[in-house]
C-alpha positions in Angstrom: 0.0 0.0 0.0 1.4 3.4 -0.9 0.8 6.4 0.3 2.4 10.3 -0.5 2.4 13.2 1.0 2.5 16.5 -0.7 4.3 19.1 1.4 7.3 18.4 3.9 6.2 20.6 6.4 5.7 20.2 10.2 2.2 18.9 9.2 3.3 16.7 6.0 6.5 16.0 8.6 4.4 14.5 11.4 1.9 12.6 9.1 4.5 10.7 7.9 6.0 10.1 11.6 2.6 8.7 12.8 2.0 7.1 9.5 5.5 5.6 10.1 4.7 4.4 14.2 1.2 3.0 13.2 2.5 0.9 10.5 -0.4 2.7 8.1 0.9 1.6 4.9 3.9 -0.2 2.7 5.8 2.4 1.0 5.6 6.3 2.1 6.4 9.2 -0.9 7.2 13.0 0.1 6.8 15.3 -2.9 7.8 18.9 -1.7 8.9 22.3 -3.5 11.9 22.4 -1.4 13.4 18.7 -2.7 16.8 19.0 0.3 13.7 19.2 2.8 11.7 16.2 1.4 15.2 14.2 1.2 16.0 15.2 5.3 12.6 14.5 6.5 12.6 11.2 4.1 15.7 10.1 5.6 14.7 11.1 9.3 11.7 9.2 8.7 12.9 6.3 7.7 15.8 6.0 10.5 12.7 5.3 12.8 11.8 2.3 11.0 14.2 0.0 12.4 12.9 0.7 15.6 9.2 0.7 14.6 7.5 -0.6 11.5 9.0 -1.6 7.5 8.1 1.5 6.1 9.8 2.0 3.1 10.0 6.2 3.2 11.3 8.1 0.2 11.5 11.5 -1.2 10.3 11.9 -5.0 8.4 14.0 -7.7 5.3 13.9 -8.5 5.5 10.9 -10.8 7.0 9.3 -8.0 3.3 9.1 -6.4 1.7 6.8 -9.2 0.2 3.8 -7.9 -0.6 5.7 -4.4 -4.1 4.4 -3.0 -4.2 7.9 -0.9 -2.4 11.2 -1.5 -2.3 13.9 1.6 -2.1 17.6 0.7 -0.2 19.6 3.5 1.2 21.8 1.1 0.8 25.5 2.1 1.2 28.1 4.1 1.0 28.1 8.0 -1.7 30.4 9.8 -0.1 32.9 11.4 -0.9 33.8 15.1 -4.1 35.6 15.6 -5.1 34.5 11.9 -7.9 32.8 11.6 -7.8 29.6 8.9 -10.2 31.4 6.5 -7.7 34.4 6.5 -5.6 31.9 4.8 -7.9 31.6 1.3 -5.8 33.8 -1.1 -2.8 32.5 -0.1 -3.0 28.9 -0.2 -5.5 29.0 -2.9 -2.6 29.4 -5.4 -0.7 26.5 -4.2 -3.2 23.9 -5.0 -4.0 25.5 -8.2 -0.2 24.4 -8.8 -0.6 21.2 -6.9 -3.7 19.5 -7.4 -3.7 18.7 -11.0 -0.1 17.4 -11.1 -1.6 15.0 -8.5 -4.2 13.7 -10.5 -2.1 13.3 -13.5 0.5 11.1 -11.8 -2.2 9.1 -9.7 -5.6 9.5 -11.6 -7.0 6.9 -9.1 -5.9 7.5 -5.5 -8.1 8.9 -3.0 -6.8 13.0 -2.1 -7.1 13.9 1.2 -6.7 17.1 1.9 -5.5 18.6 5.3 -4.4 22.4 4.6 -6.6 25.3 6.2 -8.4 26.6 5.0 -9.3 22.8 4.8 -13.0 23.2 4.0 -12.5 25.8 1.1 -9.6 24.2 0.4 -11.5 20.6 -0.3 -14.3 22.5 -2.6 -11.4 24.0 -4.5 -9.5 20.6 -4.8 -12.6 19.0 -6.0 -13.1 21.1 -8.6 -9.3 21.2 -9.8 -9.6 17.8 -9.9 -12.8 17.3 -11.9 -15.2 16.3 -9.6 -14.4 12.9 -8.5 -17.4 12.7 -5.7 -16.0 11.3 -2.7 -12.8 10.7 -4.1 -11.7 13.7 -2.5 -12.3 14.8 1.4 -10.8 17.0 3.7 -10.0 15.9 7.2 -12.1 18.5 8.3 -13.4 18.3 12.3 -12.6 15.0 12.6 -9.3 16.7 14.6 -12.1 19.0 16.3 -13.9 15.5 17.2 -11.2 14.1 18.7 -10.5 16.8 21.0 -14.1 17.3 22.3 -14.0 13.6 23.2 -10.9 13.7 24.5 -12.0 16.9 26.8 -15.2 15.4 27.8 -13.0 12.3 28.7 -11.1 13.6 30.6 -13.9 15.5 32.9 -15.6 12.6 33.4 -12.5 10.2 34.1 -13.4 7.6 31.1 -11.3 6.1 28.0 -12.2 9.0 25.2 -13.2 5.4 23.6 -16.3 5.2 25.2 -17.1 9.4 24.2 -19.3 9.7 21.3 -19.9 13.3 19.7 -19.3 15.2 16.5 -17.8 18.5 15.4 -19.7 19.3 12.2 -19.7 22.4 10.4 -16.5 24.8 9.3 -13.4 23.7 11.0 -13.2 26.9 12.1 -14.8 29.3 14.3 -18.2 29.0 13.5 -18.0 24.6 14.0 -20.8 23.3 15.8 -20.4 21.0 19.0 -23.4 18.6 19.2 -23.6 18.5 22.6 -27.7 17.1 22.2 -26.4 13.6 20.8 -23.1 13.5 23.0 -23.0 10.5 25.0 -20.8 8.6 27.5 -21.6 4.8 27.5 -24.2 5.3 25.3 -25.7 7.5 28.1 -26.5 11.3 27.3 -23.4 13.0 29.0 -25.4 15.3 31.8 -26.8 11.9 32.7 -23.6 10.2 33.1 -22.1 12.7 35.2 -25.4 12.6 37.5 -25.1 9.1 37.7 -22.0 9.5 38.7 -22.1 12.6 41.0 -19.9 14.4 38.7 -20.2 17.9 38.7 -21.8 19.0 35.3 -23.0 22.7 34.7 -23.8 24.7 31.6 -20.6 26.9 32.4 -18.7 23.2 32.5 -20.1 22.7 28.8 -19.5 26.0 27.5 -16.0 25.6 28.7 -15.5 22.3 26.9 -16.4 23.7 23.4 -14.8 26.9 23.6 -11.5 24.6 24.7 -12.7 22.6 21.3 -12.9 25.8 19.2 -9.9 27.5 20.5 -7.5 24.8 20.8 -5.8 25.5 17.6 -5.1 29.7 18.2 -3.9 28.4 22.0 -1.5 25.8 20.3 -0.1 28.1 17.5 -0.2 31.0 20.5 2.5 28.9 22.3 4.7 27.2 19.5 3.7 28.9 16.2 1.9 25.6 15.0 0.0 22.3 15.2 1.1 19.6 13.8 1.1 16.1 16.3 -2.7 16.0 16.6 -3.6 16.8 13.1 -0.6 14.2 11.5 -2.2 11.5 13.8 -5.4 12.2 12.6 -4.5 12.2 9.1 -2.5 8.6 9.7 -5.8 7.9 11.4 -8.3 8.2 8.0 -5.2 7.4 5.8 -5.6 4.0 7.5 -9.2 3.8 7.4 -9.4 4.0 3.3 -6.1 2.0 2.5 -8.2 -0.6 4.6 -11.6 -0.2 3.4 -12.9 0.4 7.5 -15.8 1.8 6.5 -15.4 4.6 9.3 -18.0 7.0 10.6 -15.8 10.3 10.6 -16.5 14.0 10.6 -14.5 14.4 7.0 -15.3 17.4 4.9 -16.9 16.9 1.5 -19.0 19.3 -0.6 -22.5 19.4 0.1 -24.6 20.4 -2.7 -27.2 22.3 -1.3 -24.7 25.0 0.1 -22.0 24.7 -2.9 -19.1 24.1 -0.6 -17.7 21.3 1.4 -18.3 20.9 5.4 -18.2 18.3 7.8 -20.2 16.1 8.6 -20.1 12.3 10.1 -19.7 10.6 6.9 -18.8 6.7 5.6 -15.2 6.7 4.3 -14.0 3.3 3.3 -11.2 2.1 0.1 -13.3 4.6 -2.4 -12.8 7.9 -0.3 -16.5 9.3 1.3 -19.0 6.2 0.8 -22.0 8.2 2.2 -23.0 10.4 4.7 -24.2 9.3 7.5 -27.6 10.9 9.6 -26.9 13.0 12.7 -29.7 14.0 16.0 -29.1 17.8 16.3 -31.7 19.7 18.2 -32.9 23.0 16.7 -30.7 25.4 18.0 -27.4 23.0 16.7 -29.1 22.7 13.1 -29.6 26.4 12.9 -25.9 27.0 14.2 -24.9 24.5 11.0 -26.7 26.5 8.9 -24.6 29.5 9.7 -21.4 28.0 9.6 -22.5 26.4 6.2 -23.8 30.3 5.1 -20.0 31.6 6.4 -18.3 28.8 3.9 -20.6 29.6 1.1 -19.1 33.8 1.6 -15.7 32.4 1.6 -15.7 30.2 -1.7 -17.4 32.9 -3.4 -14.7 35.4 -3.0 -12.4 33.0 -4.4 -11.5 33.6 -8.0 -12.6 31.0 -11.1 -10.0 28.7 -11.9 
């Protein structure tokens, strides 16, 4: 199985370093602008292997990623602190003009996953560069936002994140939308759980929880100037997920046709990319906030230029 990774950045750096640790696949390709960096972080990469899994890790060109099941975009530029991702349209925009269709034409058939913010804009634009292809392309959209709300609701409740369930859907981005209605713990509703449990659980508790979701990302960059360990072991995570057909539910980001740009949602990604989407219980108030978040895409992608 063979995977490559377009951009040898922190992001496309620790992708391949998870990809490497979990054993995700055969043979691992870095394509970058900067060829010395792909060739160090190739080397580095594949110095771990004696010690972990028989990766084969290489640096190439883009021919070099024919016969690649799955092809991650990190490629891009980094948001800047106090940027927000969709501040990041104009400039990154360019780069997968450059980048996309040299992708396609080296590995018509491999599934592009795309992982550079503005990931959502980005994903809509990558579809369309590379000629549609439903569900053959996806962004990893909030399925890193997922992670942390059940990783936060975890830990104030003192379970495995294992037994959280919850989505992120929406922009990843400011305007995402926590579904707290259909959250659960052990398959019980997570007010319940804690109540069952005497642990303390307030609406001050849960408003602390998603703004810790939605800010995570400016608090991360605040402190070290970018992320790059959660979002690489997410993208090992679905990278894994299509090379072996799983059949995941994850909150991937895919264009929806009613709004004309691609969000996330909990969706069915298997060996083909996004097999479906899958339903979600949102009260009113959550729905509405979708809406909006969908609306605030739908701004962005029109103030991007035809390609």
């Amino acid at each position: 199985m063979k995977v490559g990774i377009v951009g040898a950045g922190f992001v496309g750096a620790a992708a391949g370093y998870a990809m490497v640790l979990r054993n995700s696949c055969r043979e691992l390709v870095l394509v970058d602008v900067n060829r010395a960096k792909a060739e160090a972080e190739a080397s580095d990469l594949q110095h771990a292997t004696p010690v972990s899994h028989p990766v084969i890790v290489r640096a190439g060109e883009y021919a070099d990623l024919a016969g690649a099941s799955v092809v991650v975009i990190t490629a891009g530029v980094n948001q800047r602190p106090g940027e927000t991702r969709l501040d990041l349209i104009g400039r990154n925009v360019a780069v997968f003009s450059a980048v996309v269709p040299r992708i396609v034409e080296a590995a018509p058939e491999a599934v592009i996953l795309v992982a550079t913010n503005p990931v959502d804009i980005l994903t809509t634009i990558a579809e369309r560069l590379a000629g549609g292809r439903k569900g053959q392309v996806l962004g990893s959209g909030t399925t890193l936002d997922t992670v942390r709300f059940r990783a936060l609701v975890a830990g104030h409740v003192g379970v495995d994140p294992h037994h959280v369930h919850g989505y992120v859907v929406g922009e990843h981005g400011d305007s995402e939308v926590i579904v707290w209605s259909s959250a659960t713990v052990a398959g019980m509703p997570v007010a319940d759980f804690c109540a069952a449990r005497s642990i303390p659980w307030t609406p001050d508790l849960q408003a602390s929880i998603t703004e810790n979701v939605r800010r995570a990302a400016y608090h991360i960059i605040g402190g070290k100037g970018a992320t790059y360990y959660g979002i690489g072991a997410v993208l090992a995570h679905i990278t894994e997920r299509i090379l072996r057909d799983q059949r995941a539910i994850l909150t991937v980001s895919e264009t929806v046709e009613e709004y004309g740009v691609a969000l996330s949602y909990p969706r069915l990604v298997g060996g083909a990319g996004v097999l479906d989407s899958v339903g979600l219980s949102m009260n009113d108030d959550e729905r509405a906030l979708l809406h909006a978040s969908a609306d605030i895409l739908r701004t962005a992608i029109a103030s991007v230029p035809a390609r």
